[in-house]
C-alpha positions as CSV (number, residue, x, y, z in Angstrom):
1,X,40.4,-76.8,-84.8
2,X,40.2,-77.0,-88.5
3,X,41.7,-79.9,-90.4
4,X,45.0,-77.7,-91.1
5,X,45.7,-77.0,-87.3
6,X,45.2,-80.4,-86.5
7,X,47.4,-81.9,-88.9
8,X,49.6,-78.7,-87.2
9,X,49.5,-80.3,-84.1
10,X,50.0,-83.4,-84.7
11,X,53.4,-82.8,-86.8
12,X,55.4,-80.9,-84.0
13,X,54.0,-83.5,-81.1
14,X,55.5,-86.6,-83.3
15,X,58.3,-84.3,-84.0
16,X,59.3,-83.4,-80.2
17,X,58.4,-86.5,-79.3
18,X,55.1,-85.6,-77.0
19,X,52.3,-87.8,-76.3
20,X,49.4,-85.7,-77.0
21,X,46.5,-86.3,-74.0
22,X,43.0,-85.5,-75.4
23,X,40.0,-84.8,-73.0
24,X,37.5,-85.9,-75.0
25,X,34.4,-85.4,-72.9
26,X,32.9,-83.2,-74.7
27,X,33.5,-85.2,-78.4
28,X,29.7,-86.2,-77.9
29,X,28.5,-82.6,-79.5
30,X,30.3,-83.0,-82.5
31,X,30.9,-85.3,-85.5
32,X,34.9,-84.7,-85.4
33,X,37.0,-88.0,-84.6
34,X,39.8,-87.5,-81.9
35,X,43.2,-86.5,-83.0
36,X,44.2,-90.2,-81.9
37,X,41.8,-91.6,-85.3
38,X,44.5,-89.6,-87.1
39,X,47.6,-90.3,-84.8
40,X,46.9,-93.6,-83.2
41,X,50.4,-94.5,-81.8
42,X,51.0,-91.0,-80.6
43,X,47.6,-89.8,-78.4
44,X,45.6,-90.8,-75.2
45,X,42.3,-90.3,-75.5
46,X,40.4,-89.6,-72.1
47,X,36.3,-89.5,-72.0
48,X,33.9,-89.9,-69.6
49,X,29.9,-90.5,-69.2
50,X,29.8,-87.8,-66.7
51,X,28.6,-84.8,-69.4
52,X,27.2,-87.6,-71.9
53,X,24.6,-89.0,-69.3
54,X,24.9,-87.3,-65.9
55,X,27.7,-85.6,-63.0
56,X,26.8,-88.4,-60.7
57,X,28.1,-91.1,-63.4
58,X,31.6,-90.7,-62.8
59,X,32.9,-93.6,-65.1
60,X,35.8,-92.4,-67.1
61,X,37.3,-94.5,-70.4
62,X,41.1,-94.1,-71.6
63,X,41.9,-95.2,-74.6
64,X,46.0,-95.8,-75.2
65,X,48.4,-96.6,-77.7
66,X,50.5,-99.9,-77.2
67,X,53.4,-98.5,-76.2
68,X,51.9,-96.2,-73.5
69,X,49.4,-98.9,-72.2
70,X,51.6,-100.3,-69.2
71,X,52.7,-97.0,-67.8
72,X,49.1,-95.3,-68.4
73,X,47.8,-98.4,-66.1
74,X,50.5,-97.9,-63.7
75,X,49.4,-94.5,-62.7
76,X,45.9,-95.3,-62.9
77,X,46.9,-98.1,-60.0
78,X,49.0,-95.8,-58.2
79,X,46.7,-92.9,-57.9
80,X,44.2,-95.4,-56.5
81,X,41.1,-95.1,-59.2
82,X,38.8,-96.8,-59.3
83,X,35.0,-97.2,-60.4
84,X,32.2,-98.4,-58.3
85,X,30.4,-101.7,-59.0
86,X,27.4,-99.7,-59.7
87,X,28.8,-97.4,-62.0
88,X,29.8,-100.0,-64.1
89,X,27.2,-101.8,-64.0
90,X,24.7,-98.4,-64.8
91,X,27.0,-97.7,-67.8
92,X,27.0,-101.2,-69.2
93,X,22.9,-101.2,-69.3
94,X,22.4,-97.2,-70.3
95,X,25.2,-97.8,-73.1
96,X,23.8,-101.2,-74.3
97,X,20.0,-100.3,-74.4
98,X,20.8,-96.6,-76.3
99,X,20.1,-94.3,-73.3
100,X,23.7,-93.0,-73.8
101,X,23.6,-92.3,-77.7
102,X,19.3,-90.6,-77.2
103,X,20.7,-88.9,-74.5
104,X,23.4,-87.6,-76.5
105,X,21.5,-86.9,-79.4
106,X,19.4,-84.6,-77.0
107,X,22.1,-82.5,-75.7
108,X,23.1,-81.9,-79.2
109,X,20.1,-80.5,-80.2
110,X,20.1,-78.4,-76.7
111,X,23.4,-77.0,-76.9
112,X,22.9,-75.9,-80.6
113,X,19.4,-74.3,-79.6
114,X,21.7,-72.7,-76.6
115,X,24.3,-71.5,-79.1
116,X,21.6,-69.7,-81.2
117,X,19.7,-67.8,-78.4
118,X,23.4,-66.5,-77.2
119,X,24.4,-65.4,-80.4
120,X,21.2,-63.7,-80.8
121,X,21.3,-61.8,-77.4
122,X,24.8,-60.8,-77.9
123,X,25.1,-59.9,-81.5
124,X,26.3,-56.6,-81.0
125,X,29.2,-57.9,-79.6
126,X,32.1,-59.9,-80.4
127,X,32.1,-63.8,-79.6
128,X,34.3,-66.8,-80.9
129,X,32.8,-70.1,-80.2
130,X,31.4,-73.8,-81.7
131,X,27.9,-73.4,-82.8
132,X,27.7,-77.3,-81.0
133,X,29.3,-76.6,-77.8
134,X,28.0,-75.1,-74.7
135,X,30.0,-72.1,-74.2
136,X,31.4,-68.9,-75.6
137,X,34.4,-66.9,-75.6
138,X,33.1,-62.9,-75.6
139,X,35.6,-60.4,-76.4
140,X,34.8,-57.3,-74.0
141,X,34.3,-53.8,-75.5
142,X,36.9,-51.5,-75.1
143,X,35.6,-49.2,-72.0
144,X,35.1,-53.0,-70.1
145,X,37.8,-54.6,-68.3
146,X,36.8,-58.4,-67.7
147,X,37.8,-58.3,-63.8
148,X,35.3,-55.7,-63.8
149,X,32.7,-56.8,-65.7
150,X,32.8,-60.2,-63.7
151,X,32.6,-57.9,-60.7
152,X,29.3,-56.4,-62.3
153,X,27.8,-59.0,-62.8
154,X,28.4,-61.1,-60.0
155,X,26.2,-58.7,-58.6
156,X,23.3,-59.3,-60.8
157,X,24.0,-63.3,-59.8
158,X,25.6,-64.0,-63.2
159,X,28.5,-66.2,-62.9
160,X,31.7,-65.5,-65.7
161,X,35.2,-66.7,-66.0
162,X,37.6,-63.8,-66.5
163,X,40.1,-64.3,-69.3
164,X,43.0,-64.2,-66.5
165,X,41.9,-68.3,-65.2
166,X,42.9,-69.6,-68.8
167,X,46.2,-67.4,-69.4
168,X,49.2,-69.6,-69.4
169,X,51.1,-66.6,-67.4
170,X,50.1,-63.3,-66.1
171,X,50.0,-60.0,-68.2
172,X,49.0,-62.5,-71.2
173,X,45.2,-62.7,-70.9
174,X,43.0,-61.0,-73.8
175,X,40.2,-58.4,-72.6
176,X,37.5,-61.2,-72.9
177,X,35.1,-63.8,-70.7
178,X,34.4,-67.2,-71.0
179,X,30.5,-67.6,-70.9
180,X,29.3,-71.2,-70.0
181,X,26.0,-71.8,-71.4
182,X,24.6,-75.4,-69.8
183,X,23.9,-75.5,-66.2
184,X,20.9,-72.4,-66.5
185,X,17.3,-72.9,-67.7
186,X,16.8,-71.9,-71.4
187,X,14.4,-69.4,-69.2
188,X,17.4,-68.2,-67.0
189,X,19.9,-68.3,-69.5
190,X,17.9,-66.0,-71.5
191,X,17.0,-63.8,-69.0
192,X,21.1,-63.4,-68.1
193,X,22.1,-62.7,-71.6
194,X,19.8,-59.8,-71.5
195,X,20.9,-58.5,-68.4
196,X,24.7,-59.2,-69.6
197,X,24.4,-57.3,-72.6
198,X,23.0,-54.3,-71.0
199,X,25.7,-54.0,-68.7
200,X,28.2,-54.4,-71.7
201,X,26.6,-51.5,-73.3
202,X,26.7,-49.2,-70.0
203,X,30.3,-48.3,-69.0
204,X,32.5,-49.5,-66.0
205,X,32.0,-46.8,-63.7
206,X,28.5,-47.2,-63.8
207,X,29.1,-50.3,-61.8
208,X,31.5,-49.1,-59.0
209,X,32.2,-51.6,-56.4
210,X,29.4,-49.2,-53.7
211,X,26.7,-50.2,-55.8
């Protein structure tokens, strides 16, 4: 969100009232401060080390405001969370020796290279995304339906979200898919991007569900 849209947000939640919750996993790949450096009192910041260093490091942080510190702790206790010894004990050495920040500096540098090969196997197409993150919203051509064009290219292994998993209701999802960019080889991902744009630029019924 730009500087505008944020300050947007901010405004109404403070004006209804809401507590904003911000998953900030992902705050690693770019410079921007949470919406909590701007509205302290009014947001709870959740991170984690699991996309910073690894899946297996399942330590997560909140971060609270005063007022929402007791009840925050509450449902932490009631939910019965908790971290391993080791866990915290691998985060405290990996965060105090710089493993954390070099690794990532690295994934910064990999999701930006990520970012460029996509946009330059899919630049005859229409995509929305952060040139720092590590996926991609793809609007679908106009002879492409996204359940079909998941269906498609399921069957060339290629693995998309359909636009329907993010809609807040049904009937309300654009004609788009959610590309995720990470878990693949730069290798693979290339090689999928290709394929992917190929089937974009053949029609549906090329691809009937016999194939």
């Amino acid at each position: 969100m730009n500087a505008a849209r944020r300050e947007d947000l901010l405004r109404v939640a403070e004006k209804l009232g809401i507590p904003i919750i911000e998953d900030n996993v992902y705050g690693f790949l770019d410079d921007e401060p949470p919406l909590a450096a701007l509205s302290p009192d009014n947001c709870v910041v959740i991170d984690s080390l699991s996309k910073k260093v690894a899946p297996g490091l399942t330590l997560g942080f909140v971060v609270a405001p005063r007022r929402l510190r007791e009840t925050v702790m509450a449902s932490v206790r009631s939910g019965g969370w908790t971290a391993s010894g080791f866990a915290f004990a691998a985060a405290d050495r990996l965060m105090s020796d710089g493993t954390v920040a070099e690794l990532a500096r690295l994934k910064r540098l990999d999701a930006v290279a990520r970012q460029r090969l996509a946009a330059d196997r899919l630049s005859d197409f229409d995509i929305q995304t952060n040139g720092k993150c590590f996926h991609l919203w793809l609007t679908l051509p106009s002879h492409w339906r996204s359940q079909a064009l998941v269906a498609a290219a399921a069957r060339r292994d290629i693995a998309l979200t359909p636009s329907t998993t993010f809609a807040a209701s049904p009937g309300h999802a654009p004609n788009a898919v959610r590309l995720a960019l990470a878990a693949p080889t730069m290798d693979q991902l290339d090689a999928g991007l290709r394929t992917l744009s190929g089937i974009l630029n053949a029609r549906e019924e090329d691809f009937d569900s016999t194939e």
